[in-house]
C-alpha positions as CSV (number, residue, x, y, z in Angstrom):
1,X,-270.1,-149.1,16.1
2,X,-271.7,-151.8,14.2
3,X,-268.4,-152.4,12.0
4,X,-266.4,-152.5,15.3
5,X,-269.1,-155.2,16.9
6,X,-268.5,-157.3,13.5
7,X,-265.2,-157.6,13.9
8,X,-264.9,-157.8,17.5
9,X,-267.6,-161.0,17.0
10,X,-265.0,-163.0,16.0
11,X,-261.7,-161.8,17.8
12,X,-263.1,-161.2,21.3
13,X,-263.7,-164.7,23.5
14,X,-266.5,-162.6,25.1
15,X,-269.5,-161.2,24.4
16,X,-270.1,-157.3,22.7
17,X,-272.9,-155.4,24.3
18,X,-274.4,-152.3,22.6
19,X,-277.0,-150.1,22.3
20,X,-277.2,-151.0,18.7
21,X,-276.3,-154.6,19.0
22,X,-275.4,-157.0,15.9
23,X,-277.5,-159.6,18.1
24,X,-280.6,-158.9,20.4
25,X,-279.2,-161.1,23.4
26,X,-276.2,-158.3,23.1
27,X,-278.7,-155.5,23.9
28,X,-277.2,-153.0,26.6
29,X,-279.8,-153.0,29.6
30,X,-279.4,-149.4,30.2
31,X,-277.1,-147.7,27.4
32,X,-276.4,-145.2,30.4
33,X,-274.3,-147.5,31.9
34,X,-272.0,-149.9,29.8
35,X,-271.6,-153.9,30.5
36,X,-268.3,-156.2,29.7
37,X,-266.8,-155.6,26.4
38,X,-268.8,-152.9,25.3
39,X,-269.4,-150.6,22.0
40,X,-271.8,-147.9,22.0
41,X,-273.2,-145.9,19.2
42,X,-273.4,-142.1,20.6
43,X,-275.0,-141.3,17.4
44,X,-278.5,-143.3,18.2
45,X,-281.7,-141.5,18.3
46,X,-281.4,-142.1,22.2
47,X,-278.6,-140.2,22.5
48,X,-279.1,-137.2,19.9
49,X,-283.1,-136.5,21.1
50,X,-283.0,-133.0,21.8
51,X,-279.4,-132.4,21.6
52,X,-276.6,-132.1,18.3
53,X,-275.2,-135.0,17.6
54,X,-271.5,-135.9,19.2
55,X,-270.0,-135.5,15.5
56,X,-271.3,-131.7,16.3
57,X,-270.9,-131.3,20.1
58,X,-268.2,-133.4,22.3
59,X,-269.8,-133.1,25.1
60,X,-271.6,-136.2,26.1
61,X,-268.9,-138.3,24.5
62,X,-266.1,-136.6,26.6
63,X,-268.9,-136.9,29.5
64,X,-268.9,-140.8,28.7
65,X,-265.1,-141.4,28.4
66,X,-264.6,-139.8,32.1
67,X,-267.5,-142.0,33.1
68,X,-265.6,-145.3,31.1
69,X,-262.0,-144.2,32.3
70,X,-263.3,-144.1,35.6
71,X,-264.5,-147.7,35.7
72,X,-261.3,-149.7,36.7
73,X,-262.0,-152.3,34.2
74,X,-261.7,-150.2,31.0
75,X,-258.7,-150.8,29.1
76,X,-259.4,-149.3,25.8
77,X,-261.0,-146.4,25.0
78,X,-262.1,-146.7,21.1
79,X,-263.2,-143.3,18.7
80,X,-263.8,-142.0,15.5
81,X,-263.7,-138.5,14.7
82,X,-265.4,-137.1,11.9
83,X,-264.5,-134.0,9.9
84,X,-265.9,-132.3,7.3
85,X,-268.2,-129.2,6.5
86,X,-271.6,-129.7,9.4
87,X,-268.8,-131.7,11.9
88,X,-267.2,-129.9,14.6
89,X,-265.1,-127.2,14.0
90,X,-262.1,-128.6,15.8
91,X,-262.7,-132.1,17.8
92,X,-259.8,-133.4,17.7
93,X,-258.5,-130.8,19.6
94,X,-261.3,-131.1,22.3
95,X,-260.9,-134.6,22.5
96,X,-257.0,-134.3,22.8
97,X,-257.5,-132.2,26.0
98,X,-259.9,-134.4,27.3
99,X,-257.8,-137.3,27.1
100,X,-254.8,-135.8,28.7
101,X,-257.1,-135.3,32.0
102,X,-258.2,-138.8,31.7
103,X,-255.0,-140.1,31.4
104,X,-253.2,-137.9,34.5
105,X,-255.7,-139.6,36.6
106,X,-255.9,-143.3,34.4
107,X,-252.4,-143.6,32.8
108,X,-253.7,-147.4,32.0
109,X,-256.1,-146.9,29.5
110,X,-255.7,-147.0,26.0
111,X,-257.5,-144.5,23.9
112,X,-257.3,-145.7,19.8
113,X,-258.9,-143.3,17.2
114,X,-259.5,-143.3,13.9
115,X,-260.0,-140.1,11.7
116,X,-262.4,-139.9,8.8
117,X,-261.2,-136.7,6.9
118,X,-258.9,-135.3,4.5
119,X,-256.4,-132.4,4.1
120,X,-258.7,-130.4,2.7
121,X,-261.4,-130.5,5.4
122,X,-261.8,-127.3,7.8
123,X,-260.3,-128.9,10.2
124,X,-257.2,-130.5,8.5
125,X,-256.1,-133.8,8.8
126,X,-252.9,-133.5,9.4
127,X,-253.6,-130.8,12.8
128,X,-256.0,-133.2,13.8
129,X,-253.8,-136.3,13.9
130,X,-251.4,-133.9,15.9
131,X,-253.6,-133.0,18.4
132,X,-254.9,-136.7,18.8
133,X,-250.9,-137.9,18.6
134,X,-249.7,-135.0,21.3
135,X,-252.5,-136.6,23.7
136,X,-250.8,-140.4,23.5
137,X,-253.8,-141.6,21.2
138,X,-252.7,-144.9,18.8
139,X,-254.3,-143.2,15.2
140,X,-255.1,-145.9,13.1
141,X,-255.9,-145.8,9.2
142,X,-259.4,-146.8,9.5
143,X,-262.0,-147.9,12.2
144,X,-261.8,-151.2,11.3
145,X,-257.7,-151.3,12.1
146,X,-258.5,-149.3,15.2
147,X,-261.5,-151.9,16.1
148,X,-258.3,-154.8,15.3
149,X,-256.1,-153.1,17.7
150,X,-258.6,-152.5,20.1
151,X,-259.8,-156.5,19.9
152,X,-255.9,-157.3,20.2
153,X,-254.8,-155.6,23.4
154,X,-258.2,-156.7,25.3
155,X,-257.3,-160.5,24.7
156,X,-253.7,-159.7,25.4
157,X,-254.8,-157.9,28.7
158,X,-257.4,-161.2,29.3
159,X,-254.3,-163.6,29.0
């Protein structure tokens, strides 16, 4: 989240809001609902009090893209998925199923992820970019690529 908002500072002509914000003025009102141009950080203490965090359980993040996709001004849907020992034991798959609803219903958004992992991981890199490619998401080398593209089409779709 805050190396997207870093990047998106200088490539977006409007403001980032965020319930981890790089400035106060950028502070989400209500991190329930998002605002403009937004990136939030599922992983905040808000978030995670009382329940695993989303790189354990996809359940609020999957809960929160529905909630995005059905906003009629999101355009991009930006994620990270984590594997590794203590992440989920198969997110990408969960996530890759919960795309394809979103999309029969919002064929206009983008969704770009990025995958921290390896080969060697439980949950395999290579089956994890599958499931994520099967479900029409643009997999980018790292976040800060994805955060690039994500920064690009917005303007595009702003011109």
């Amino acid at each position: 989240c805050y190396e997207a908002q870093v990047i998106w500072e200088d490539a977006l002509s409007q403001p980032v809001y965020s319930n981890a914000p790089l400035k106060a003025g950028n502070q989400l009102e209500n991190s329930l609902f998002s605002k403009g141009h937004c990136a939030l950080d599922l992983g905040e203490e808000e978030f995670t009090l009382g329940r695993p965090h989303p790189m354990i359980d996809n359940d609020l993040r999957i809960q929160r893209m529905n909630q995005e996709a059905a906003d009629s001004q999101t355009a991009v849907i930006l994620l990270d998925v984590v594997l590794g020992y203590g992440a989920h034991p198969n997110p990408a798959e969960e996530l890759a199923d919960a795309i394809k609803n979103i999309q029969s219903d919002h064929q206009n958004i983008v969704f770009i992820a990025s995958i921290i992992g390896t080969e060697e991981d439980p949950q395999s890199l290579s089956k994890s970019t599958n499931a994520l490619h099967q479900a029409g998401v643009i997999l980018c080398e790292s976040n800060a690529q994805a955060a690039r593209l994500a920064a690009f089409l917005v303007e595009k779709d702003n011109q």
